[in-house]
C-alpha positions in Angstrom: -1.2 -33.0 12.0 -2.7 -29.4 12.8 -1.3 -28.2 15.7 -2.9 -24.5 16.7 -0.1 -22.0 17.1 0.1 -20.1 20.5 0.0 -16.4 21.0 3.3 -16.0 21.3 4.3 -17.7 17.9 1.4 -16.0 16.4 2.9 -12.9 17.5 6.2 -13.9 16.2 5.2 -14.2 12.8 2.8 -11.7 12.6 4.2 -9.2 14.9 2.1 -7.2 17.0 -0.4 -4.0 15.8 0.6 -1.1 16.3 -1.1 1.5 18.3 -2.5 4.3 17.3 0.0 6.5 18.3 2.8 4.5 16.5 0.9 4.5 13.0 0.5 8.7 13.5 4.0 8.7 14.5 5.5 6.8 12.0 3.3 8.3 9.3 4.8 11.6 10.5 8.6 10.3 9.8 7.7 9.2 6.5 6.1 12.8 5.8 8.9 14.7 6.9 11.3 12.4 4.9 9.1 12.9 1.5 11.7 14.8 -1.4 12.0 16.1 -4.1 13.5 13.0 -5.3 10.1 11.2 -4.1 8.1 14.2 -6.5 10.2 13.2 -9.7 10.0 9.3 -9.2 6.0 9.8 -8.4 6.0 12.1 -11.7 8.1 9.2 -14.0 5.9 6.1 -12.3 2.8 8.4 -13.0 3.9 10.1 -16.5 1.4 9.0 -18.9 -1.8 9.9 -16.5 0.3 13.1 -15.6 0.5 14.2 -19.6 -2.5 12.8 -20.6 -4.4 15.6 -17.6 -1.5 18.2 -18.6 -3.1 17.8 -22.7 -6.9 17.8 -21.5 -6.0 20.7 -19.1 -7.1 19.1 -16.4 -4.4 20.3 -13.9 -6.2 19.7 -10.9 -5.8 16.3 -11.8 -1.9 16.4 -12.1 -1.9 17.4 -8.8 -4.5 14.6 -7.3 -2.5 12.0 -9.4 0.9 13.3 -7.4 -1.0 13.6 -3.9 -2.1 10.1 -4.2 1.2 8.8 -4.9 2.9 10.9 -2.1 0.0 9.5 0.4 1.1 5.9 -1.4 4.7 6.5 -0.5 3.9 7.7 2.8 1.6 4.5 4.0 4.3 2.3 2.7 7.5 3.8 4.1 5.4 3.9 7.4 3.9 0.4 7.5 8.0 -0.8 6.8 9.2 1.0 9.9 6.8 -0.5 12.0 6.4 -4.0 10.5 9.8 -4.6 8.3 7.7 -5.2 5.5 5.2 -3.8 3.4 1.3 -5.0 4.1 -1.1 -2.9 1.5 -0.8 -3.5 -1.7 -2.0 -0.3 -4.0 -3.4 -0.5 -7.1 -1.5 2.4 -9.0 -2.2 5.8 -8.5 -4.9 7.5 -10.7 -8.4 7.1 -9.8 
């Protein structure tokens, strides 16, 4: 039998949106906790697009390819301290 959920369970499983307020907060804790250790695993997860720029001198690239991860990395890290888990799904990095 189908029984419709109430708010309150609905809530419960799905949490709750966050404001707008909490997303531009929480995206500005996961900026100011981006490292140098977030730079090298970007540069290893992204190494073949990285060289393959690097070798058609196309450095503008390199550095799109690492902005997008860091943006990546910043989304995700931010949708986890609001949500406990991770709700976009990216479709690797170079575009």
């Amino acid at each position: 039998m189908n029984t419709p959920i109430t708010q309150s369970e609905e809530q419960q499983f799905y949490g709750t949106p966050a404001t707008e307020q909490e997303w531009k907060d929480a995206q500005a804790d996961a900026t100011r906790g981006y490292d140098a250790d977030d730079i090298q695993t970007a540069a290893e997860e992204n190494a073949d697009a990285i060289h393959q720029a690097m070798k058609e001198r196309r450095f503008a690239d390199v550095g799109h390819i690492l902005n997008r991860a860091r943006l990546i990395t910043i989304d995700r890290r931010a949708e986890f301290a609001l949500f406990f888990r991770i709700t976009t799904q990216h479709q690797g990095v170079p575009e």
